[in-house]
mmCIF file as Biopython writes it, N, C-alpha, C and O atoms, coordinates in Angstrom:
data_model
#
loop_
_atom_site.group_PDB
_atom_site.id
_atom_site.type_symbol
_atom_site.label_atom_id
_atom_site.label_alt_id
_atom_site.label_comp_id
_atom_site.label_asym_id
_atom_site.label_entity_id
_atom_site.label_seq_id
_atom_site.pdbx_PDB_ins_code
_atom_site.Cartn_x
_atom_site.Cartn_y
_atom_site.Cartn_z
_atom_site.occupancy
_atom_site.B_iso_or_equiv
_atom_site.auth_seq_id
_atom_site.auth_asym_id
_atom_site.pdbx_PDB_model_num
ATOM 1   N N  . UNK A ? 1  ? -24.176 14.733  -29.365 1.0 0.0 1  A 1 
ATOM 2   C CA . UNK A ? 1  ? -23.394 13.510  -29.347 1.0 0.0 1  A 1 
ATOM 3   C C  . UNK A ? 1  ? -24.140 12.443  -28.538 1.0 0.0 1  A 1 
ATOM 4   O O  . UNK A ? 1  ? -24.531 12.756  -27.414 1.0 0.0 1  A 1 
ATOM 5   N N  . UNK A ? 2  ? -24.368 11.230  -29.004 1.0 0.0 2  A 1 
ATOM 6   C CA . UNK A ? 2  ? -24.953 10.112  -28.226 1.0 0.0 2  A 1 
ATOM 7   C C  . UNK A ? 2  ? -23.367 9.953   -27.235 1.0 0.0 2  A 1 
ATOM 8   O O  . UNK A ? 2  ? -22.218 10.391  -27.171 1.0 0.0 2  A 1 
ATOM 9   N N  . UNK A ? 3  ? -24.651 8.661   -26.359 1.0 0.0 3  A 1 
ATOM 10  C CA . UNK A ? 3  ? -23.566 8.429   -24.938 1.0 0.0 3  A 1 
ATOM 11  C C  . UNK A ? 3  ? -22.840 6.985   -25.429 1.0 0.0 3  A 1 
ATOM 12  O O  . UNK A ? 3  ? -23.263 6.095   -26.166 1.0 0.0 3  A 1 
ATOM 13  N N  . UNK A ? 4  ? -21.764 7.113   -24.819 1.0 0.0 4  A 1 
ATOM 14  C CA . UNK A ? 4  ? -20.933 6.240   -24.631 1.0 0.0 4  A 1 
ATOM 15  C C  . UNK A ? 4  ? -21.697 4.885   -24.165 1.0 0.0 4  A 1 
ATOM 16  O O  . UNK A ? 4  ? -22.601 4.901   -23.329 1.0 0.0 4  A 1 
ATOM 17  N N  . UNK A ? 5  ? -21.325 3.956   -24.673 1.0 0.0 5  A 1 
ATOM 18  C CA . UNK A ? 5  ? -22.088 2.315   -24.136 1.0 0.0 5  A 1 
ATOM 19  C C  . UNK A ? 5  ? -20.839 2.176   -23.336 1.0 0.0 5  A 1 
ATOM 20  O O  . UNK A ? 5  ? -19.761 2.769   -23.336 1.0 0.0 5  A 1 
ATOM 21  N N  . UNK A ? 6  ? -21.453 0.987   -22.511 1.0 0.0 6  A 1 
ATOM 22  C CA . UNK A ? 6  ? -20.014 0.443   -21.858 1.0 0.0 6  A 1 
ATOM 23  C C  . UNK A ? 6  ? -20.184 -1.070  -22.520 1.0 0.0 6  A 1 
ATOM 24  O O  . UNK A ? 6  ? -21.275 -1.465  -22.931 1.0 0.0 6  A 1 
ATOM 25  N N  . UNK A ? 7  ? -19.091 -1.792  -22.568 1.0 0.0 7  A 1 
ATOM 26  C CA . UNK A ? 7  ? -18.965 -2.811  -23.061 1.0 0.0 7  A 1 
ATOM 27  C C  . UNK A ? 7  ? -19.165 -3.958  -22.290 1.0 0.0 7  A 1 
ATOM 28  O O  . UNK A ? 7  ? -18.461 -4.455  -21.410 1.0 0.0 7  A 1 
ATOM 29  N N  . UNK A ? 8  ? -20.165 -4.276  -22.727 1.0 0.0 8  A 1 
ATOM 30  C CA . UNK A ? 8  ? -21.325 -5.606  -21.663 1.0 0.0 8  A 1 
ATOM 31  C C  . UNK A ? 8  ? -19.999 -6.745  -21.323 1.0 0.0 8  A 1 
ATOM 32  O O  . UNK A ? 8  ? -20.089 -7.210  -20.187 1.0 0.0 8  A 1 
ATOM 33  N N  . UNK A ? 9  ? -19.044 -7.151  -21.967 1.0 0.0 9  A 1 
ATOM 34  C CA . UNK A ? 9  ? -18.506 -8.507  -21.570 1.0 0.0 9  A 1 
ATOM 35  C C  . UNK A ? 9  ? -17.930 -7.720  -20.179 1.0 0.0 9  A 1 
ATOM 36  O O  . UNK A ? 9  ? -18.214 -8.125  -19.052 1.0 0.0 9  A 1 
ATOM 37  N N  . UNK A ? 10 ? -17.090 -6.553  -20.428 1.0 0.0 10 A 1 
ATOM 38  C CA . UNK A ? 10 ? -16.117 -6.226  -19.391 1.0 0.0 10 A 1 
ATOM 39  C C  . UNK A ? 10 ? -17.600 -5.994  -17.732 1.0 0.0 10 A 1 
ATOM 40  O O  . UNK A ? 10 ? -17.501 -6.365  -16.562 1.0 0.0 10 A 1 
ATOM 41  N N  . UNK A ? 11 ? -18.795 -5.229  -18.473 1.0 0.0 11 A 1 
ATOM 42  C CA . UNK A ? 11 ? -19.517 -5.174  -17.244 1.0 0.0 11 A 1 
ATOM 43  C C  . UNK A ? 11 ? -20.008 -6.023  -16.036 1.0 0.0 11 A 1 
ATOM 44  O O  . UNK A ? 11 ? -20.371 -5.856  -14.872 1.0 0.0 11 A 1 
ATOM 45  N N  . UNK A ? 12 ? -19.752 -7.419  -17.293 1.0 0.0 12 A 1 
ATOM 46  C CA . UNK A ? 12 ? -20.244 -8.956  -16.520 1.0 0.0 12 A 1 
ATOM 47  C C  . UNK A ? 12 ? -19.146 -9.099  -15.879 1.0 0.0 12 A 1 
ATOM 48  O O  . UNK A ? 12 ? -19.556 -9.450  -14.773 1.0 0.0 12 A 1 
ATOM 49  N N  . UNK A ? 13 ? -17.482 -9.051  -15.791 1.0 0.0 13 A 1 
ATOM 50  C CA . UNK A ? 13 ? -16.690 -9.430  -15.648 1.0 0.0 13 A 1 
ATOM 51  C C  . UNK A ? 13 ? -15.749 -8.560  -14.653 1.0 0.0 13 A 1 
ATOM 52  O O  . UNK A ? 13 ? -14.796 -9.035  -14.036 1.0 0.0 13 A 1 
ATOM 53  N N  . UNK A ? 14 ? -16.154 -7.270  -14.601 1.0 0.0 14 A 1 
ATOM 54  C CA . UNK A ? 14 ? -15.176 -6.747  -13.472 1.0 0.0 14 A 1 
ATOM 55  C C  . UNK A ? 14 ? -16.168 -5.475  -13.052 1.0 0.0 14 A 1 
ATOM 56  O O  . UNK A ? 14 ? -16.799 -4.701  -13.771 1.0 0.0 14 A 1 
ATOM 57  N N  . UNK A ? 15 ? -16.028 -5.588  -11.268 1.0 0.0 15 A 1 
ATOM 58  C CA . UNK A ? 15 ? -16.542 -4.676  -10.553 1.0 0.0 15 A 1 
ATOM 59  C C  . UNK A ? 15 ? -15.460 -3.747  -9.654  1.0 0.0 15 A 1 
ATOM 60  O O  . UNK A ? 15 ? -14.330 -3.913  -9.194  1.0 0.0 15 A 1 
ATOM 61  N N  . UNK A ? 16 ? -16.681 -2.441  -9.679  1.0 0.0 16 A 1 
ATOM 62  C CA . UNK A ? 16 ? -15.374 -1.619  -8.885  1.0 0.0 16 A 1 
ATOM 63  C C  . UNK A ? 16 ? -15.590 -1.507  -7.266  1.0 0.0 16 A 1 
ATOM 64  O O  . UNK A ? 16 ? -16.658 -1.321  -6.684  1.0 0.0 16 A 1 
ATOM 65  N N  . UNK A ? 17 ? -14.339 -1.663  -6.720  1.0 0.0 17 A 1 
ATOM 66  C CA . UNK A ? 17 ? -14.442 -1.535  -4.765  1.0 0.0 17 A 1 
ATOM 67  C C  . UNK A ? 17 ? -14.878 0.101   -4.575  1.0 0.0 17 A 1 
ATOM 68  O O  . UNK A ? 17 ? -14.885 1.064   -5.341  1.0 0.0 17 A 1 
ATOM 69  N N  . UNK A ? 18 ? -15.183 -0.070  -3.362  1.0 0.0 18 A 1 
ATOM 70  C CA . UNK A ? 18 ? -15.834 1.436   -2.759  1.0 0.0 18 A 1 
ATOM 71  C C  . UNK A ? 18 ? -13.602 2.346   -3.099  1.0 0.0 18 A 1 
ATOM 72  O O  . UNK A ? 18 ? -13.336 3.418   -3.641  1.0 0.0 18 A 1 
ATOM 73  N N  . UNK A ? 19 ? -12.663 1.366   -2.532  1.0 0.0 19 A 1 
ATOM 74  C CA . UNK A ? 19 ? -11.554 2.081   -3.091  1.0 0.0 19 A 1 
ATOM 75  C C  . UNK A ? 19 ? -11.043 2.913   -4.255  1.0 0.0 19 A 1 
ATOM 76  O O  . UNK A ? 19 ? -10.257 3.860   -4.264  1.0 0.0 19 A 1 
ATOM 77  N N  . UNK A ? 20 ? -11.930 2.095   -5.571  1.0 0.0 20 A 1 
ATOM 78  C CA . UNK A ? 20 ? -10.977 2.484   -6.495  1.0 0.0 20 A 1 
ATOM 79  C C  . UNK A ? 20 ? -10.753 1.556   -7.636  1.0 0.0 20 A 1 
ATOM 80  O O  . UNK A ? 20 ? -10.802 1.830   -8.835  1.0 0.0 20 A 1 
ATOM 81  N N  . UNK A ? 21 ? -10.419 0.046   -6.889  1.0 0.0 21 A 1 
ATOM 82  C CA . UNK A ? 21 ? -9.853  -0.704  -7.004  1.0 0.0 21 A 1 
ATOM 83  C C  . UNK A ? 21 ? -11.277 -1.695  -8.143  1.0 0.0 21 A 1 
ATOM 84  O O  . UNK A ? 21 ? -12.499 -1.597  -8.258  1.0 0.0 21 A 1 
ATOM 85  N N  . UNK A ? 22 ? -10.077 -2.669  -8.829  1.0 0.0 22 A 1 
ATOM 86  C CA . UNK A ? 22 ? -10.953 -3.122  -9.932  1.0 0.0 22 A 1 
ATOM 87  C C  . UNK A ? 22 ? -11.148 -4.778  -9.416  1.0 0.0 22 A 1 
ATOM 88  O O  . UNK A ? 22 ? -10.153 -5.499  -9.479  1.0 0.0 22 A 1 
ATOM 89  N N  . UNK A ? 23 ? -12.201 -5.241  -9.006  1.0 0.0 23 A 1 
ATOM 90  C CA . UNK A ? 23 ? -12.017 -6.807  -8.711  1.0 0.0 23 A 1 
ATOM 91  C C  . UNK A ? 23 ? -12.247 -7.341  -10.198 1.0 0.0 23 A 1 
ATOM 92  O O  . UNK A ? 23 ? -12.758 -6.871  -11.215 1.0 0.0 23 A 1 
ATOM 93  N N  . UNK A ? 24 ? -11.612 -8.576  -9.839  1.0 0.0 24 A 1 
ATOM 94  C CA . UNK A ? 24 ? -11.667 -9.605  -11.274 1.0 0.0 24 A 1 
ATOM 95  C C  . UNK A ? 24 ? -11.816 -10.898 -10.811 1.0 0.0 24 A 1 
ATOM 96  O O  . UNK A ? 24 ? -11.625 -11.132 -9.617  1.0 0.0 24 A 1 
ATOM 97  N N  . UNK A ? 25 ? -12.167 -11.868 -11.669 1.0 0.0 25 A 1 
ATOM 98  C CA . UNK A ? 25 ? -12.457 -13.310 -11.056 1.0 0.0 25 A 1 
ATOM 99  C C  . UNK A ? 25 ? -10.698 -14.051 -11.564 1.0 0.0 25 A 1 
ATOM 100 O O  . UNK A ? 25 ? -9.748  -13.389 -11.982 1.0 0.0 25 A 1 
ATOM 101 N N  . UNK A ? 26 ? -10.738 -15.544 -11.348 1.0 0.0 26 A 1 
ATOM 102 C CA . UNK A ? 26 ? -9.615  -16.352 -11.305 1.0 0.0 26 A 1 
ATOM 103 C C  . UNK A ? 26 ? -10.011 -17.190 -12.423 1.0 0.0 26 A 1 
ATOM 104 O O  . UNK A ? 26 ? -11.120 -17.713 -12.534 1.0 0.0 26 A 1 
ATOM 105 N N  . UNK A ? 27 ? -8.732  -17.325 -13.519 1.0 0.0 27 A 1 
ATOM 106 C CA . UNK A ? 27 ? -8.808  -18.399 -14.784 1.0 0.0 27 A 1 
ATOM 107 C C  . UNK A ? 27 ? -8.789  -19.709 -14.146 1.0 0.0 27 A 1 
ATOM 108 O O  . UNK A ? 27 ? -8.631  -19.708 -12.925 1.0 0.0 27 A 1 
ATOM 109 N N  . UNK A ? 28 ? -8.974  -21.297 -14.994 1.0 0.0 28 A 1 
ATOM 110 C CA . UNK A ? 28 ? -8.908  -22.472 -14.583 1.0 0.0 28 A 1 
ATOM 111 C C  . UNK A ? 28 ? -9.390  -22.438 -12.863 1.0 0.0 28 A 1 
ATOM 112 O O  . UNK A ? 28 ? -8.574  -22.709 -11.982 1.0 0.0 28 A 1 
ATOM 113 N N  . UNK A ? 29 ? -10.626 -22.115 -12.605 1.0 0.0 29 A 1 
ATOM 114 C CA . UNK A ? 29 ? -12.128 -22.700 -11.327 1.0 0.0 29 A 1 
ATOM 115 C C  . UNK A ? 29 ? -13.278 -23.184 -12.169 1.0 0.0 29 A 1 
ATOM 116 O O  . UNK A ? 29 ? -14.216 -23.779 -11.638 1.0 0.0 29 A 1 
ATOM 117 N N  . UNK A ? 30 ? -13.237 -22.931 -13.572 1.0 0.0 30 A 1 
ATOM 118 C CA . UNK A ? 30 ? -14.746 -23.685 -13.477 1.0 0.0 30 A 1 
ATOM 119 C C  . UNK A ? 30 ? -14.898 -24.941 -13.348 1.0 0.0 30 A 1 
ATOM 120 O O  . UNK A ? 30 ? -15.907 -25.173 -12.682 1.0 0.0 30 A 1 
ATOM 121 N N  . UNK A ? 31 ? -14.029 -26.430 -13.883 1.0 0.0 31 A 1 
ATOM 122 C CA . UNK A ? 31 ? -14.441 -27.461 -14.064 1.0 0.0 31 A 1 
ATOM 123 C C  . UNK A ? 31 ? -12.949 -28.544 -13.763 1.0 0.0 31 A 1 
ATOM 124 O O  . UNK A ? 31 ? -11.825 -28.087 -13.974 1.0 0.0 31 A 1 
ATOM 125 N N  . UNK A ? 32 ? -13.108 -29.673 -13.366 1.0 0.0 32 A 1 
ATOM 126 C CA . UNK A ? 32 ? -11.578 -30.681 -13.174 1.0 0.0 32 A 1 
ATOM 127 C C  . UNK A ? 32 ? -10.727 -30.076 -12.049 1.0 0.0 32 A 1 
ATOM 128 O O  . UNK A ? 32 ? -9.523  -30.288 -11.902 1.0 0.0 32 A 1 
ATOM 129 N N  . UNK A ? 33 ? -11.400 -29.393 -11.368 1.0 0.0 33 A 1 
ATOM 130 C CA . UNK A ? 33 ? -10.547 -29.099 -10.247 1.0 0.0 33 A 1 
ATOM 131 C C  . UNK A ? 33 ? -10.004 -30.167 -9.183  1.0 0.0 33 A 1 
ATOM 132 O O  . UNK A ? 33 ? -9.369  -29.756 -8.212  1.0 0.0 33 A 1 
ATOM 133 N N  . UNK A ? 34 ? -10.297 -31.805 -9.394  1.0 0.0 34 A 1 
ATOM 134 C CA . UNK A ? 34 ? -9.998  -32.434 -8.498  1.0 0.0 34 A 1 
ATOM 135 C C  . UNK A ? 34 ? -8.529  -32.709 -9.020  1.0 0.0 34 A 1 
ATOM 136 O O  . UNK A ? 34 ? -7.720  -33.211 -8.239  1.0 0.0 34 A 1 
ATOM 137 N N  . UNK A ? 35 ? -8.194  -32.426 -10.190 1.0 0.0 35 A 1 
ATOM 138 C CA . UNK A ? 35 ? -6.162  -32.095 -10.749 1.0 0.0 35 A 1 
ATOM 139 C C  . UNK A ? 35 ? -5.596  -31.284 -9.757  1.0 0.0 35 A 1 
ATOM 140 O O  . UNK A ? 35 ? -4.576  -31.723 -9.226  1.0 0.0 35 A 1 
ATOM 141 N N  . UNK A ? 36 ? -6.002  -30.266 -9.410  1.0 0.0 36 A 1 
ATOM 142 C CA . UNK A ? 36 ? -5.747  -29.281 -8.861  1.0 0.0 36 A 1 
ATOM 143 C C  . UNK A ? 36 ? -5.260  -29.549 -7.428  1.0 0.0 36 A 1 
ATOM 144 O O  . UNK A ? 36 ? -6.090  -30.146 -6.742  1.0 0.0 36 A 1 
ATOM 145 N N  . UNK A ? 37 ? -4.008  -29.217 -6.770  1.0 0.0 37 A 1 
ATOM 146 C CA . UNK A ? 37 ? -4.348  -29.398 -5.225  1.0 0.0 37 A 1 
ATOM 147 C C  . UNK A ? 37 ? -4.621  -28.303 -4.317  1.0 0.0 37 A 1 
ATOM 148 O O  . UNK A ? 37 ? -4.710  -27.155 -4.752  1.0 0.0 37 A 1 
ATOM 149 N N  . UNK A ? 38 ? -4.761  -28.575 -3.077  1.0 0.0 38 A 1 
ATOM 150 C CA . UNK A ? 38 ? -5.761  -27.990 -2.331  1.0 0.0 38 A 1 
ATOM 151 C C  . UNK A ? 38 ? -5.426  -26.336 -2.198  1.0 0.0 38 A 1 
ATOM 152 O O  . UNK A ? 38 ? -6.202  -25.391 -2.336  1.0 0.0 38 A 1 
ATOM 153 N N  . UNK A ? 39 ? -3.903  -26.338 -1.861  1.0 0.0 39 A 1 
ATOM 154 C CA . UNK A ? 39 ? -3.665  -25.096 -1.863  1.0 0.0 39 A 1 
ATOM 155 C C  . UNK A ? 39 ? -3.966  -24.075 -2.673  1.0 0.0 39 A 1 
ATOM 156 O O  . UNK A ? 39 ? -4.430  -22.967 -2.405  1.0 0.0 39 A 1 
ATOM 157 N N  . UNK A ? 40 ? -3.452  -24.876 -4.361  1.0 0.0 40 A 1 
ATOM 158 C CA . UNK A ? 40 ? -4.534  -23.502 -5.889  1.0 0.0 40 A 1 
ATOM 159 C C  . UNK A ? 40 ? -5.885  -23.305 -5.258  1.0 0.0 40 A 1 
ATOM 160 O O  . UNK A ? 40 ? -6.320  -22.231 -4.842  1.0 0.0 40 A 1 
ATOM 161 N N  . UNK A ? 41 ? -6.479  -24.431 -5.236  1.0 0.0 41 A 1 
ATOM 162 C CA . UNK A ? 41 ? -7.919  -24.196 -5.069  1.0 0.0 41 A 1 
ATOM 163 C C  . UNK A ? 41 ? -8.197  -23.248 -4.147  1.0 0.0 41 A 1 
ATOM 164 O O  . UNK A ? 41 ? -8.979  -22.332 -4.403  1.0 0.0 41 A 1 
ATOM 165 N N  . UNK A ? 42 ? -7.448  -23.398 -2.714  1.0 0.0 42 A 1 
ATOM 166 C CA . UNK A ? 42 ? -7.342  -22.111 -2.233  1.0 0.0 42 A 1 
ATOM 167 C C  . UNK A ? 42 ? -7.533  -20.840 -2.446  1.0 0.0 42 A 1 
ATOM 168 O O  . UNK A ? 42 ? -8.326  -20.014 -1.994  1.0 0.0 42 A 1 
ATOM 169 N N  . UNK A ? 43 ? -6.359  -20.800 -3.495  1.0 0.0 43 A 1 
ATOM 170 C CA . UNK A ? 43 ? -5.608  -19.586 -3.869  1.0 0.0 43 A 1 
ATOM 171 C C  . UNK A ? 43 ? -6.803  -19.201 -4.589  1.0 0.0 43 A 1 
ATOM 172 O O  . UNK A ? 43 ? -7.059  -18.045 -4.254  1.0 0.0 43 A 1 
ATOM 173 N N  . UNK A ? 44 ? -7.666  -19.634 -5.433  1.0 0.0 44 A 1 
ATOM 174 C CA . UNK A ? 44 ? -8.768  -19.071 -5.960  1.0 0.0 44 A 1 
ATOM 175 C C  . UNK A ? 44 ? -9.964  -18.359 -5.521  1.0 0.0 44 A 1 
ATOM 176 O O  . UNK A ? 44 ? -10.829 -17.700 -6.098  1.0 0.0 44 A 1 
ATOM 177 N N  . UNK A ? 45 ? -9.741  -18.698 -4.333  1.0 0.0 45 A 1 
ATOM 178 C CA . UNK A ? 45 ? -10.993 -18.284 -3.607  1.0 0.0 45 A 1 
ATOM 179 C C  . UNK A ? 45 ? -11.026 -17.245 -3.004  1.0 0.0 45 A 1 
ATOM 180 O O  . UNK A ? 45 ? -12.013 -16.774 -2.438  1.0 0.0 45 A 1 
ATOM 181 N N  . UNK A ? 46 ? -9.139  -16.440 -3.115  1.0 0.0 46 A 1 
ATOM 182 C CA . UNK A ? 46 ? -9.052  -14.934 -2.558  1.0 0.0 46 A 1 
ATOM 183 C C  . UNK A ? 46 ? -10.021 -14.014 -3.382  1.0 0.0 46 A 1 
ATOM 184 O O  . UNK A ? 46 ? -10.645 -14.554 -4.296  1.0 0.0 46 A 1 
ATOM 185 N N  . UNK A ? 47 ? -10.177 -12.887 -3.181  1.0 0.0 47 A 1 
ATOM 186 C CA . UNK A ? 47 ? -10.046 -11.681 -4.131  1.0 0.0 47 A 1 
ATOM 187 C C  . UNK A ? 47 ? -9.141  -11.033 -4.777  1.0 0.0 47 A 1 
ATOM 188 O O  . UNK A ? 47 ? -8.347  -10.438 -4.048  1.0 0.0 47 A 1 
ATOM 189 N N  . UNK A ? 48 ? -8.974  -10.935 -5.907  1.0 0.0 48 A 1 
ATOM 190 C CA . UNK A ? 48 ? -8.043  -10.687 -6.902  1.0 0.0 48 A 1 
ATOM 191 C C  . UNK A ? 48 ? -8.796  -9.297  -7.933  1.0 0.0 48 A 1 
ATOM 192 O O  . UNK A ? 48 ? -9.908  -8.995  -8.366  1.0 0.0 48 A 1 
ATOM 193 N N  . UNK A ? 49 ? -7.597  -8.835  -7.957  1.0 0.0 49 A 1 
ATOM 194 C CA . UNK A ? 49 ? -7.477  -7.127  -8.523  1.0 0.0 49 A 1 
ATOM 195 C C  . UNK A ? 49 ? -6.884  -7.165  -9.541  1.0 0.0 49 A 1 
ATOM 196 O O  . UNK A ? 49 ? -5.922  -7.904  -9.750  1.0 0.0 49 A 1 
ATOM 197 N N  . UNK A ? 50 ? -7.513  -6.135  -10.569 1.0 0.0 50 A 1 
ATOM 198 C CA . UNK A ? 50 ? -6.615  -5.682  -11.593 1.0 0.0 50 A 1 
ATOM 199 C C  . UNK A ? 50 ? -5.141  -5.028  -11.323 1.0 0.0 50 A 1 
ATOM 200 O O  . UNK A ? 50 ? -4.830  -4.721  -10.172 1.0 0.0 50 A 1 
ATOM 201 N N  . UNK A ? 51 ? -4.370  -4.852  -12.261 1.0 0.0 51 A 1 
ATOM 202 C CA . UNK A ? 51 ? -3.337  -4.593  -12.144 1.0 0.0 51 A 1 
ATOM 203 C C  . UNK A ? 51 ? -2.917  -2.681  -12.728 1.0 0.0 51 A 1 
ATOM 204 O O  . UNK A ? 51 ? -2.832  -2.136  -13.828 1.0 0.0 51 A 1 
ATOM 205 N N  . UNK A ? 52 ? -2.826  -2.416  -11.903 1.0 0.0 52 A 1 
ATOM 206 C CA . UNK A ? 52 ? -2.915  -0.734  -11.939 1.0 0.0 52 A 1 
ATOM 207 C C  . UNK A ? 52 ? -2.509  -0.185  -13.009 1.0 0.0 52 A 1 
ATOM 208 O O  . UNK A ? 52 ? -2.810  1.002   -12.882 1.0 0.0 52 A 1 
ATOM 209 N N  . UNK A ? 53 ? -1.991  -0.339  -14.019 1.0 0.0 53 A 1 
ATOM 210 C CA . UNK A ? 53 ? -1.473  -0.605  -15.187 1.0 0.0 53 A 1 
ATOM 211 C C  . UNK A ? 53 ? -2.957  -0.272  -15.946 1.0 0.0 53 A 1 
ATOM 212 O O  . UNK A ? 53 ? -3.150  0.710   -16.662 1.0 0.0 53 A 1 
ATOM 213 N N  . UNK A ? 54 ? -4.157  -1.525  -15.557 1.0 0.0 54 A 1 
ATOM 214 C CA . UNK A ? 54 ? -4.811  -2.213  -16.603 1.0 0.0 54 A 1 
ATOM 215 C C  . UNK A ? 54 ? -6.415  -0.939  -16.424 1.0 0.0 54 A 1 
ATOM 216 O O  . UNK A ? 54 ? -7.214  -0.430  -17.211 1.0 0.0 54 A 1 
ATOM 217 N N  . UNK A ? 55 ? -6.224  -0.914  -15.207 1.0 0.0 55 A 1 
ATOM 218 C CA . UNK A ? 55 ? -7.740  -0.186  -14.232 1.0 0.0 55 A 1 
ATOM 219 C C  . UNK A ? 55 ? -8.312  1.043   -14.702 1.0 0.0 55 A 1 
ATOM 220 O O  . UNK A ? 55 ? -9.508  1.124   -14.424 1.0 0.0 55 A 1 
ATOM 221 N N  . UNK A ? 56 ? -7.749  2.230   -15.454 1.0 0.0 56 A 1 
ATOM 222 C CA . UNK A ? 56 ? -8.180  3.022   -16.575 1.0 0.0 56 A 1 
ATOM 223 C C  . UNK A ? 56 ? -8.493  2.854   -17.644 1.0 0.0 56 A 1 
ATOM 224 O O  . UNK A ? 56 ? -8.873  3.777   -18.364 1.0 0.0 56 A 1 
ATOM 225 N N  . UNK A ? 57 ? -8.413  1.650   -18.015 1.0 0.0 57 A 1 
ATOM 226 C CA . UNK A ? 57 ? -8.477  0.971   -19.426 1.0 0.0 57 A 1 
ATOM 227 C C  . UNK A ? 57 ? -10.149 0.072   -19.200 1.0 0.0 57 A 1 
ATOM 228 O O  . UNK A ? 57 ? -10.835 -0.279  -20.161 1.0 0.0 57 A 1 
ATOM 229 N N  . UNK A ? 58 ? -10.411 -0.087  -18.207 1.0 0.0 58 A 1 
ATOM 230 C CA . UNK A ? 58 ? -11.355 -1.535  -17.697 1.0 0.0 58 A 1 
ATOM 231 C C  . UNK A ? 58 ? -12.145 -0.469  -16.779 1.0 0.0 58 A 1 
ATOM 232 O O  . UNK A ? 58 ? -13.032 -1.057  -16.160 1.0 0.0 58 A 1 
ATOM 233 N N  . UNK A ? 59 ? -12.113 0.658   -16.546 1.0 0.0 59 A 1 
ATOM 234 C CA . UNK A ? 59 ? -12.903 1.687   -16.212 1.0 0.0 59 A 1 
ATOM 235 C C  . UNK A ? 59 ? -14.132 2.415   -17.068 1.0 0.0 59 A 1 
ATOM 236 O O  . UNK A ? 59 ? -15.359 2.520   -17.081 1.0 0.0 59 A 1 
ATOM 237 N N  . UNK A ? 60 ? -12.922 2.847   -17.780 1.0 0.0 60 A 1 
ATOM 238 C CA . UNK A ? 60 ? -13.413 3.224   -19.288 1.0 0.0 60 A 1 
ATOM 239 C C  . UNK A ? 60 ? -14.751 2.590   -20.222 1.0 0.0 60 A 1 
ATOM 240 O O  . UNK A ? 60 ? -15.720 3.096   -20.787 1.0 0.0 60 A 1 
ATOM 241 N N  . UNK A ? 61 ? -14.318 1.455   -20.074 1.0 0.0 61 A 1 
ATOM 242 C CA . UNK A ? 61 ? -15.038 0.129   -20.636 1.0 0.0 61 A 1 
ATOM 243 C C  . UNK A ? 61 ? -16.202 0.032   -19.691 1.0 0.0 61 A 1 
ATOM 244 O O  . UNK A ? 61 ? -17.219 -0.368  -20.257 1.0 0.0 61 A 1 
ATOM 245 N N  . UNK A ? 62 ? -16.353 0.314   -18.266 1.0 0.0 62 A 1 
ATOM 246 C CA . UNK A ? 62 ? -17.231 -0.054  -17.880 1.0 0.0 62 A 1 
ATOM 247 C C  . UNK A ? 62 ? -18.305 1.371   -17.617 1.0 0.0 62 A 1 
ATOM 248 O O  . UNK A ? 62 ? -19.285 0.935   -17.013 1.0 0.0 62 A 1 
ATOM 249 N N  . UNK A ? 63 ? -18.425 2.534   -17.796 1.0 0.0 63 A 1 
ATOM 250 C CA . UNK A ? 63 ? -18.004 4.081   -17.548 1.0 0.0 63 A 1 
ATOM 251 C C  . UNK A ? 63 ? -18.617 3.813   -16.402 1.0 0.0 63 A 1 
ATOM 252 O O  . UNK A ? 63 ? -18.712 4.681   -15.534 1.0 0.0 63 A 1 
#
């Protein structure tokens, strides 16, 4: 049996923590953020996780 690929978009797009845990980036940061006020912009700049639900699925994808 050949090996499993992992699927390049999900590889560019989500990394795994030494936890477990799946980081992901934030929709609406790339461009016109001066609409935006300060606090979203904020809010974008946390680290943000998949949703435990989603993280076997986006694992998989990445093996």
């Amino acid at each position: 049996m050949p090996k499993m690929k992992s699927v390049k978009s999900a590889v560019k797009r989500f990394k795994v923590k030494k936890n477990g845990q799946v980081k992901r980036g934030t929709a609406f940061r790339s461009h016109i953020l001066t609409k935006q006020d300060a606090k979203t912009r904020r809010a974008h700049n946390t680290p943000k996780t998949v949703a435990a639900v989603d993280e076997k699925n986006i694992k998989a994808m990445i093996n």
